[in-house]
N, C-alpha and C positions, 0 to 999 in steps of 0.2 A: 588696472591701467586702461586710461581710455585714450580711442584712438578715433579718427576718422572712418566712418561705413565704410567697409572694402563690399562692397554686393556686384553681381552679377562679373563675379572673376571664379574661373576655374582651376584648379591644381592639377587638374588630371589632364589638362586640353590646353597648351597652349595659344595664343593667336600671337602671331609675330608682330613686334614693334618694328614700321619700318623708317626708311629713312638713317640710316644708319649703316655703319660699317662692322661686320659680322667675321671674329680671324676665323676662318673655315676648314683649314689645311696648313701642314708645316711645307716653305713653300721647296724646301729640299725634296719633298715626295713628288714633286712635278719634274720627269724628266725631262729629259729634250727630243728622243726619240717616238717616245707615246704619249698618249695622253692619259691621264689618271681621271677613271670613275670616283663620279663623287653623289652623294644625294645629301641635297641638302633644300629646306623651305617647302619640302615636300614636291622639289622636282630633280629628276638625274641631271646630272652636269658631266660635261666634260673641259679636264681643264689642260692647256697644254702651254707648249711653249715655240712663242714663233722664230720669226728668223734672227732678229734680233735678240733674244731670250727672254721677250718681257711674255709675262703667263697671260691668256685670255681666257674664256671662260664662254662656252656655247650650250645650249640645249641638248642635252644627248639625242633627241632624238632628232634621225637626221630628216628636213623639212624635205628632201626626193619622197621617201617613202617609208620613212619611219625607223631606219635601222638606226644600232646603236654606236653613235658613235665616237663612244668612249672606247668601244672594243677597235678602234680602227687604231691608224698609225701617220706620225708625225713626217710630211713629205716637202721636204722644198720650203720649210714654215709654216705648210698649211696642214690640217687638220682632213687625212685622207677616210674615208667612208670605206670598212670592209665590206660593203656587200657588192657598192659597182662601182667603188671608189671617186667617185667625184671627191670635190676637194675643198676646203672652206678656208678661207682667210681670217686672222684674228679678229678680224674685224664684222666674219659671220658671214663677208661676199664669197659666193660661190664660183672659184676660179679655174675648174676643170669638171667636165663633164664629158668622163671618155668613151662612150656610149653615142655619141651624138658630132666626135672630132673635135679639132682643132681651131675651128673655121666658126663653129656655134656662136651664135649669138645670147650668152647665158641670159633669161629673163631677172630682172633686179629680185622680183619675191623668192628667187630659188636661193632663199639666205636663212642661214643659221639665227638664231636667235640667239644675241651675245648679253652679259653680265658686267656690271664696271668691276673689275679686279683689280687688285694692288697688291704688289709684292714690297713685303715693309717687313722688319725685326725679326725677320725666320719666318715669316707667317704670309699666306695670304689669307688679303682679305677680300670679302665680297660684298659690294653695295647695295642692299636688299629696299628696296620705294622708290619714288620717282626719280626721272633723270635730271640731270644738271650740267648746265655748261663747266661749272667750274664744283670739285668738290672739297671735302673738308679732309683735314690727314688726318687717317687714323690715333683714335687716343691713345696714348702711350705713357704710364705711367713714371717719372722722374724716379732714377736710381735703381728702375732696372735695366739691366741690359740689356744692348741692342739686339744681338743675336748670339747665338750658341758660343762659347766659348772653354777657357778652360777651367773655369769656377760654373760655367752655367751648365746647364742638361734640361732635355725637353720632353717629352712625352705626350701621347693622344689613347685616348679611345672613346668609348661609346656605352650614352646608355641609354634605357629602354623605358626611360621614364620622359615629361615631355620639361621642356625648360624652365619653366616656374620650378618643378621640386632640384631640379639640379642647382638651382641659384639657393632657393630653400638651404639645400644642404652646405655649400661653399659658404655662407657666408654666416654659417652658424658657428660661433665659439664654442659655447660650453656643453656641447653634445663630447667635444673631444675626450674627456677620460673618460668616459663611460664607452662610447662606441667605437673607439679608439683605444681601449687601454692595454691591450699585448702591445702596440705601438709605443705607448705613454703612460708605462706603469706607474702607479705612485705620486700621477700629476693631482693637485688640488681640483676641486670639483667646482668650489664657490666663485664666480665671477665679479669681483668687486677689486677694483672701483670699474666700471664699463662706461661705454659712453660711444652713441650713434647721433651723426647729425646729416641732415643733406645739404649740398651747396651746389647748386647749379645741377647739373648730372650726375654728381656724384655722391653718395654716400661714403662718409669715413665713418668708419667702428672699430675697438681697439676697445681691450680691459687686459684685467689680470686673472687666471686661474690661482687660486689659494688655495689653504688648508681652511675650513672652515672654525676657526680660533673663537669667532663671536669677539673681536677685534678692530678694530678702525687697523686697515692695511698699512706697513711698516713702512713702503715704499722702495722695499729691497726683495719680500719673497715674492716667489711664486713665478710663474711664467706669463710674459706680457705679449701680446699677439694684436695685431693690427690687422683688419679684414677690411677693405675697400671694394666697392665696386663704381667703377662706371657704366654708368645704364645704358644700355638694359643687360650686358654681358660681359662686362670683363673685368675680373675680380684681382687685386692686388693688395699686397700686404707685407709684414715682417715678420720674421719669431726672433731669437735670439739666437745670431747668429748668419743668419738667411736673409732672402727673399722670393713670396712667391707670386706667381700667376695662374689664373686660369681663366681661357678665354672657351667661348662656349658659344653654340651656334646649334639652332634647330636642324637636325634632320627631316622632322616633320612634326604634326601637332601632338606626339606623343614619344618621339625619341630624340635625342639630346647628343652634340659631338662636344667632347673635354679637348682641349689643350692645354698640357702644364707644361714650366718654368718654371726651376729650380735655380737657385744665385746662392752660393756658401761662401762667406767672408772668409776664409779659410785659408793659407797660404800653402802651397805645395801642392794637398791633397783635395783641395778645394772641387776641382772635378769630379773625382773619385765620388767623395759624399753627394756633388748633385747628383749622380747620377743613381747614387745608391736612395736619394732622397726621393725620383722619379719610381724606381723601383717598388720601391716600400708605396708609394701614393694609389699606384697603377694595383698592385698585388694584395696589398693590406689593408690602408686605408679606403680606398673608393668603395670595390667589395663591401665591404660593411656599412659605409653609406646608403650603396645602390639597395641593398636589402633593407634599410628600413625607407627608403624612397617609393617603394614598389610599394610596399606594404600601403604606406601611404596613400596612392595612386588606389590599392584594389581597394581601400577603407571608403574611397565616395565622397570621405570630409570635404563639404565643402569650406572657400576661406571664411566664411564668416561665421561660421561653427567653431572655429579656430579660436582654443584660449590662448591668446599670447602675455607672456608674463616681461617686465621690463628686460630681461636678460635677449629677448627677440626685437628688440627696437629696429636694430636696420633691416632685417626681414621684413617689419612693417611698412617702416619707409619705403621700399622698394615695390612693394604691392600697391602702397598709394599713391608713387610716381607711375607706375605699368599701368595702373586705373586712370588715372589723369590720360596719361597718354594714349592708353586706348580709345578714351572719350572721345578724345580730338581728330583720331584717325576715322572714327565710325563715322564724325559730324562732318569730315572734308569729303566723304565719301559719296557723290552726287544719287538723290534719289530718282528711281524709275519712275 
């Protein structure tokens, strides 16, 4: 199968695409009282909620003298500092400094360093590249659900690998009976008929697991599975019966945050199974992903060492849109 040079791209390292909308956090995990530590892009965050309730998103570290302040606490809307409590506004200005009175005259630089956030389908999101007057609404794939409900369920964790092998794994089909099979006993192994294309930002791929027959497929067996992704991170799809998601955002160039959704067509008990579905993804399935990711990672392969056989087409794809897009980041990047 030949493909386009993927050279000078790394699996063990990743470099973030930016410009882009990145879901970071479920945005139910943002109180109103405090703020929630977060690390993400390889810097702490803190994310909170102001007077209004919309979530903003500041530098942990606090630009007085460096404390953290994600460990502080939600005051009046603003974003109070445990160590001498000054006080930051969502918007990063510094609105108390009680050390100095009432009467102060705050200087404009004693400002927080703020993040474009958006609160959207359960999720925030975080604007990771340049700034803009005006931005794009996050992508959102048609036919899933907007937010949690009683057919859907959500789930987050983390892994220790960096965003290339997490996408790697997500949007790989027919590793599933084999690396999955306490999951999905019994499922066919043979991937036919498949089929990966990109259009715009997105990659669709979608086949069938069979029994391997040596058959032209009946168009009735086997399990039919659609894997989507919108570049560079958020992966959408079907099985029979469902729908899923998982939105994915660097921690830093070597660890990776999951978010899943879960949708069961299911009438009644439809809850019940997502959430049994988040379960099983969180406990059973990831696990055994994450272990051969790692693996992966400590092996060095680099991607163009990489045999890829037709059944990895949109893995492909995706490495030669990342490459693409890396290019043009490096080339907009003014030299010294």
């Amino acid at each position: 199968m030949r493909h386009e040079p993927l050279t000078q791209i790394r699996r063990d390292h990743a470099e973030t695409i930016e410009d882009t909308w990145y879901a970071v956090a479920r945005a139910r995990a943002v109180p109103r009282a405090r703020p929630l530590a977060l690390r993400r892009f390889g810097r702490d965050l803190a994310l909170f909620r102001g007077a209004d309730g919309r979530i903003a998103a500041v530098d942990a570290a606090c630009p007085h003298r460096g404390a953290d302040l994600a460990a502080g606490r939600v005051v009046d809307g603003a974003l109070q500092c445990p160590y001498h409590g000054f006080r930051f506004a969502p918007d990063g200005r510094c609105v108390a400094a009680p050390c100095e009175g009432r009467a102060f005259r705050i200087p404009a630089e004693l400002a927080a360093r703020t993040w474009p956030v958006r609160e959207a389908h359960g999720f925030v999101w975080l604007w990771w590249g340049a700034p803009r007057d005006v931005y794009p609404e996050p992508f959102w794939p048609d036919g899933m659900p907007d937010r949690e409900g009683w057919r859907t369920a959500t789930g987050a964790l983390e892994w220790d690998v960096p965003l290339t092998l997490a996408i790697e794994s997500n949007l790989d089909i027919h590793h599933t009976p084999f690396a999955h099979r306490r999951v999905t006993p019994g499922l066919g192994h043979r991937l036919d008929p498949y089929e990966a294309r990109l259009d715009g930002d997105t990659i669709y791929s979608g086949g069938t697991l069979r029994r391997d027959d040596e058959r032209p497929w009946d168009g009735r067996s086997g399990l039919g599975i659609t894997l989507n992704c919108h570049f560079p991170a958020l992966i959408f799809g079907e099985f029979r019966g469902g729908r899923l998601l998982v939105a994915m955002a660097p921690i830093d160039v070597t660890r990776t945050a999951l978010l899943f959704r879960y949708h069961l067509d299911v009438p009644v008990i439809g809850g019940l199974l997502a959430r049994l579905a988040v379960w099983s993804e969180l406990r059973l399935v990831q696990p055994d992903d994450l272990a051969q990711q790692r693996a992966a990672a400590r092996s060095g392969l680099p991607l163009h060492a990489c045999r890829f056989v037709p059944s990895d087409r949109a893995i492909v794809l995706w490495y030669s849109l990342y490459r693409r897009r890396l290019a043009a980041q490096r080339a907009a990047v003014p030299r010294s």
